[in-house]
C-alpha positions in Angstrom: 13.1 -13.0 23.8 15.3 -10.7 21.9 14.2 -7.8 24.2 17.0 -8.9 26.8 20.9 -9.7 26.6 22.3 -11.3 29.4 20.9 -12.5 32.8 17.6 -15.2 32.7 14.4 -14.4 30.7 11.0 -14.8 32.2 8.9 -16.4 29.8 5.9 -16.4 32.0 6.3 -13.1 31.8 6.9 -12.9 28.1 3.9 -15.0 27.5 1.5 -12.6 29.4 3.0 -9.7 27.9 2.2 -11.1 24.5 -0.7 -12.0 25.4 -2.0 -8.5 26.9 -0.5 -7.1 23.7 -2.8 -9.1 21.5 -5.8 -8.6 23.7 -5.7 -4.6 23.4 -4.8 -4.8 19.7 -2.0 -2.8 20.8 0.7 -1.8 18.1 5.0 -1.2 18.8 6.1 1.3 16.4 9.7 0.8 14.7 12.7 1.8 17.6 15.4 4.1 16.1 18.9 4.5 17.2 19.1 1.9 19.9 17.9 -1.8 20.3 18.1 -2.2 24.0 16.4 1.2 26.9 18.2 0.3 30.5 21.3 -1.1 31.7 22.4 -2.4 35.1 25.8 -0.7 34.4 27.8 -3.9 35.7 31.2 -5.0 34.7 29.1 -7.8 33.3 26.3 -5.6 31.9 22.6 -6.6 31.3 20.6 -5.2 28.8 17.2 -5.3 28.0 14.5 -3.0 26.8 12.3 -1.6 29.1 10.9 1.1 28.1 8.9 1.7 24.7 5.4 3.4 23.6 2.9 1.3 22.6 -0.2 3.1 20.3 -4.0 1.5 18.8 -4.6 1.0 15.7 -6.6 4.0 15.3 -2.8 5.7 15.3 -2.2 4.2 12.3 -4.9 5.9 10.5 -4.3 9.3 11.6 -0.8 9.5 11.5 1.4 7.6 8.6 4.8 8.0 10.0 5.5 6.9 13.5 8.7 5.8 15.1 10.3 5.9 18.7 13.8 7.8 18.5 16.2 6.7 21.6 17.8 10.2 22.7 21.2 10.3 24.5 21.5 8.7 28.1 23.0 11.3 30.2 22.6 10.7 34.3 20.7 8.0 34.1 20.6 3.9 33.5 17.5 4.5 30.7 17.6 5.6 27.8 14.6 8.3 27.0 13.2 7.5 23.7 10.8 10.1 21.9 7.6 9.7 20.1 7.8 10.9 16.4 4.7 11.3 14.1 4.4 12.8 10.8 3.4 11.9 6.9 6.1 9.8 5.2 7.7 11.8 2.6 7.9 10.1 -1.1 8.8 11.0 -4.5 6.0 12.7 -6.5 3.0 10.1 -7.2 3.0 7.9 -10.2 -0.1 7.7 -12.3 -2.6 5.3 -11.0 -5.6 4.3 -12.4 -8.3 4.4 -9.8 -11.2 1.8 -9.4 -13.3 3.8 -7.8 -13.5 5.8 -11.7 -15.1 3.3 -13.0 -18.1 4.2 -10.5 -18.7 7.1 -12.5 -21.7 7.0 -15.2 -20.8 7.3 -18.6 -17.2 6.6 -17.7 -16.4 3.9 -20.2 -17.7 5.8 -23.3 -15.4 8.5 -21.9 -12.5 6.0 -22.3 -14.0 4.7 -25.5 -13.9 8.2 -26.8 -9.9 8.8 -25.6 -9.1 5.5 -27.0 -9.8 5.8 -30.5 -9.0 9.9 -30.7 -5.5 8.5 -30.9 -4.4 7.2 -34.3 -0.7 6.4 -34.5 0.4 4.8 -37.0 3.3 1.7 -36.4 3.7 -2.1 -35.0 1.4 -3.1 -33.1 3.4 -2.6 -29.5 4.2 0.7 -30.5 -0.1 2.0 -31.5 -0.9 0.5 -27.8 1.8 2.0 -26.1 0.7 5.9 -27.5 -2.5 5.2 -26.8 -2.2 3.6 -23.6 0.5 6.6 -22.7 -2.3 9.0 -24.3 -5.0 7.8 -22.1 -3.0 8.2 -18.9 -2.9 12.1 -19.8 -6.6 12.0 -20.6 -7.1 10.3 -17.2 -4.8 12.7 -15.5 -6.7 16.0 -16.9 -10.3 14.4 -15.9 -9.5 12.9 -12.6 -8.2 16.7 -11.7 -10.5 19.0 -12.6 -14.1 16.8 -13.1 -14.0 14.0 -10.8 -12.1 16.0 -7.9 -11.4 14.8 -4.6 -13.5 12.4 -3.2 -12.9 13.2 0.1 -14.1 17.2 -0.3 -17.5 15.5 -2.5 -17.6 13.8 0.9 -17.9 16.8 3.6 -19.3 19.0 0.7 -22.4 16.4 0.8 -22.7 16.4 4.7 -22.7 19.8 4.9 -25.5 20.0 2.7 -27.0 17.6 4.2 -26.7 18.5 7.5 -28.3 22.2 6.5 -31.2 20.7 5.6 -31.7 18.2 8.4 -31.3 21.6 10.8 -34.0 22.9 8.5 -36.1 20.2 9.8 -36.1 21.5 13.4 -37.9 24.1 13.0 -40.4 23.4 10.2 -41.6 21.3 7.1 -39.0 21.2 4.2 -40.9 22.0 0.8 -41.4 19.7 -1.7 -37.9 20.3 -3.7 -35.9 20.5 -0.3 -37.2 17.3 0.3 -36.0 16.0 -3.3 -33.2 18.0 -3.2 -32.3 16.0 0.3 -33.1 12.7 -1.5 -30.7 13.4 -4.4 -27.7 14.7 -2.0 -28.5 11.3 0.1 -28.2 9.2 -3.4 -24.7 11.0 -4.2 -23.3 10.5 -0.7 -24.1 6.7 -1.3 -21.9 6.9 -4.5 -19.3 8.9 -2.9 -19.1 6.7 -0.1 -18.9 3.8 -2.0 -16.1 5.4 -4.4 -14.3 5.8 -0.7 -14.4 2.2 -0.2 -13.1 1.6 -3.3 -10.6 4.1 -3.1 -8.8 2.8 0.4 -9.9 -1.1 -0.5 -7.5 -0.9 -3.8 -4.9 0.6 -1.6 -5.3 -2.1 1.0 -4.5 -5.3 -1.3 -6.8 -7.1 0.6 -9.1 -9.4 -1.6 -11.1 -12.0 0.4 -13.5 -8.8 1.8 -15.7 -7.5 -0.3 -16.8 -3.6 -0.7 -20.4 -2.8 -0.2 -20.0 -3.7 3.9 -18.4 -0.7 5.2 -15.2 -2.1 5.4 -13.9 1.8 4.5 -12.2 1.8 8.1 -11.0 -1.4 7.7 -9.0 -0.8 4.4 -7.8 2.3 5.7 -5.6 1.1 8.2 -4.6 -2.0 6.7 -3.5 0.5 4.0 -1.7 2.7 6.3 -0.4 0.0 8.4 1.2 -1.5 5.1 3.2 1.7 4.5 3.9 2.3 8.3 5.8 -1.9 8.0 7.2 -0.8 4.6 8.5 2.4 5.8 12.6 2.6 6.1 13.8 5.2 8.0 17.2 5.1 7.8 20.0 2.6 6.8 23.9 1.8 7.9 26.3 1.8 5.6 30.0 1.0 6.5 29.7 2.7 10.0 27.4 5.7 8.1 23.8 6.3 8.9 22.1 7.2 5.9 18.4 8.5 6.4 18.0 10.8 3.1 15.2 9.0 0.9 16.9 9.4 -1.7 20.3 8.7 -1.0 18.1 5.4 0.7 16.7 4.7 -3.1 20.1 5.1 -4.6 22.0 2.8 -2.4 19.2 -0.1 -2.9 19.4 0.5 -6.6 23.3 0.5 -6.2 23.0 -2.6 -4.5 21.0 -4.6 -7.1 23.5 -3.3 -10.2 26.1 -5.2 -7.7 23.9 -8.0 -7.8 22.2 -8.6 -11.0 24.5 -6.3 -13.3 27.3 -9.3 -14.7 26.6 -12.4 -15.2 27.5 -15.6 -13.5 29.1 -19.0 -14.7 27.3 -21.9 -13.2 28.8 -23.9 -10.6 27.1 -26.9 -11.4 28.1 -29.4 -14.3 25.0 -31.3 -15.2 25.2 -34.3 -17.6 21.7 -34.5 -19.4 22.1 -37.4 -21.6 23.6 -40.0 -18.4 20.6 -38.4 -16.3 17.7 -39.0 -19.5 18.9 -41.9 -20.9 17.1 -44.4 -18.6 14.1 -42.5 -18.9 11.3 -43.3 -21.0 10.8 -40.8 -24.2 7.9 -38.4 -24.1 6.7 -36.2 -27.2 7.5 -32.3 -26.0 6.2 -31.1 -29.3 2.7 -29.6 -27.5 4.9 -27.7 -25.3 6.2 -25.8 -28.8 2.4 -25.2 -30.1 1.5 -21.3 -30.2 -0.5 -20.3 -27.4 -4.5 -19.6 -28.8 -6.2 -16.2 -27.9 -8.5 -18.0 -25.6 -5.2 -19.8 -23.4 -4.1 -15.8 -23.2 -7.6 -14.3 -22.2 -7.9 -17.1 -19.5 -4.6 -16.7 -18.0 -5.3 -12.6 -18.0 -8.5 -12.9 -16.5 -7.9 -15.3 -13.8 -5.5 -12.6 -12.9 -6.7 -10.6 -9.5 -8.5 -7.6 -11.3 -7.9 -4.4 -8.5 -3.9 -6.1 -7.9 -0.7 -3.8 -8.2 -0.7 -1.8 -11.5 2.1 -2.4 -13.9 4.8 0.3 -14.9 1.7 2.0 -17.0 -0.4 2.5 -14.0 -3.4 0.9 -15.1 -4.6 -2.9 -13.4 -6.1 -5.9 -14.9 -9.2 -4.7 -14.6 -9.4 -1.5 -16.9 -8.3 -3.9 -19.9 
């Protein structure tokens, strides 16, 4: 409905459109510049938008940034608009601690080891914050140069595999090829499933479970997540502002205005004329300390893989 101003609106028309649209899984990147692609040029214009690209999902997996640009109308009553692709650029990567780690055998007595090498001394916020800041380092240094990239383990695997399997063709593999095959087949497994796990924590999907070749699957949700999250540019007093980090500034700007001072309250509330018809109940239970057990049920009802706090690391590694 919003595609058109002025003149009447089909909604038969709307309705199939919409309808096509969901039956192709088809996919209307973000429009830049203009909100409305041809004119009827009348003294009492109407404007509606015509023309647009529309991409599969598959797009959003290959390509993270995509938006239509509208370029200037010159000779003509439609507005050409241009197809732009490209990676979304962000600040450098906070730390992140990885699920798909915890795959790795021997991993926890890694941690166990990091954990107590540090031995500050202090409160008790102040020992678990150098250790925990410690341990991020640890992390940092392993995840770089032992566990590596699981997407080269990935091709690295299927090369080797695929060497062999061309062995096959033209005679029988000796007894330690044919381990050696068995063993590479194994590891892909694990790096496969450390994929999953990878792209599924970066989904923030919960009700599907790894294990079912969902790896596609959490891929694009992942990337369609930063394609919707993804602000191009923003106007500002007449000024189009499309730096990120002039972008980051003005949103942090914006919530000093909004949260930085404090406000009276506009509203006057009597308690005792509101309570005093009320029948007394005993609050003190509400003033009881909360036991270790209330604390560990609360934490682990928590969703374990969920957004990481500012230390990086999610429910589940405590």
């Amino acid at each position: 409905m919003e595609d058109k101003l002025g003149g009447e609106r089909n909604l038969g028309d709307i309705r199939k459109a919409n309808d096509f649209l969901q039956a192709m899984s088809l996919l209307e990147p973000p429009m830049m510049g203009r909100r409305f692609t041809w004119t009827n040029g009348q003294s009492d214009p109407i404007w509606v938008k015509l023309d647009r690209f529309l991409i599969s999902s598959e797009w959003t997996m290959i390509f993270l940034k995509i938006i239509q640009n509208c370029l200037p109308r010159v000779g003509s009553d439609h507005v050409p608009i241009r197809l732009e692709m490209g990676k979304i650029v962000t600040n450098p990567r906070p730390f992140r601690f990885e699920l798909a780690w915890t795959t790795t055998e021997g991993f926890q007595e890694l941690i166990s080891q990091w954990w107590n090498s540090t031995t500050p001394v202090g409160c008790g916020a102040f020992i678990m914050a150098k250790k925990v800041s410690s341990l991020r380092e640890q992390l940092r240094h392993w995840a770089k140069f032992s566990f590596g990239s699981i997407k080269l383990k990935k091709l690295e695997l299927l090369q080797e595999i695929d060497k062999l399997d061309v062995m096959k063709e033209s005679r029988c593999l000796t007894p330690q090829e044919v381990h050696q095959e068995h063993t590479l087949r194994e590891k892909l497994g694990d790096t496969l499933k450390q994929e999953e796990l990878y792209w599924k924590q970066r989904s923030r999907l919960n009700w599907l479970k790894e294990g079912d070749e969902n790896t596609k699957f959490f891929h694009a949700t992942a990337n369609g997540r930063k394609n919707r999250n993804f602000i191009n540019s923003l106007q500002l007093v007449g000024r189009e502002i499309s730096q990120p980090r002039e972008i980051g500034k003005l949103f942090v700007d914006m919530f000093h205005q909004q949260f930085g001072s404090g406000r009276t309250s506009r509203y006057k509330i009597d308690l005792h004329a509101l309570l005093e018809h009320k029948r007394q109940v005993d609050m003190a239970a509400l003033e009881v300390p909360f036991t270790i057990e209330e604390v560990r049920l609360a934490v682990f009802e928590l969703g374990g893989d969920k957004a990481p706090g500012p230390d990086g690391f999610p429910i589940h590694f405590f």
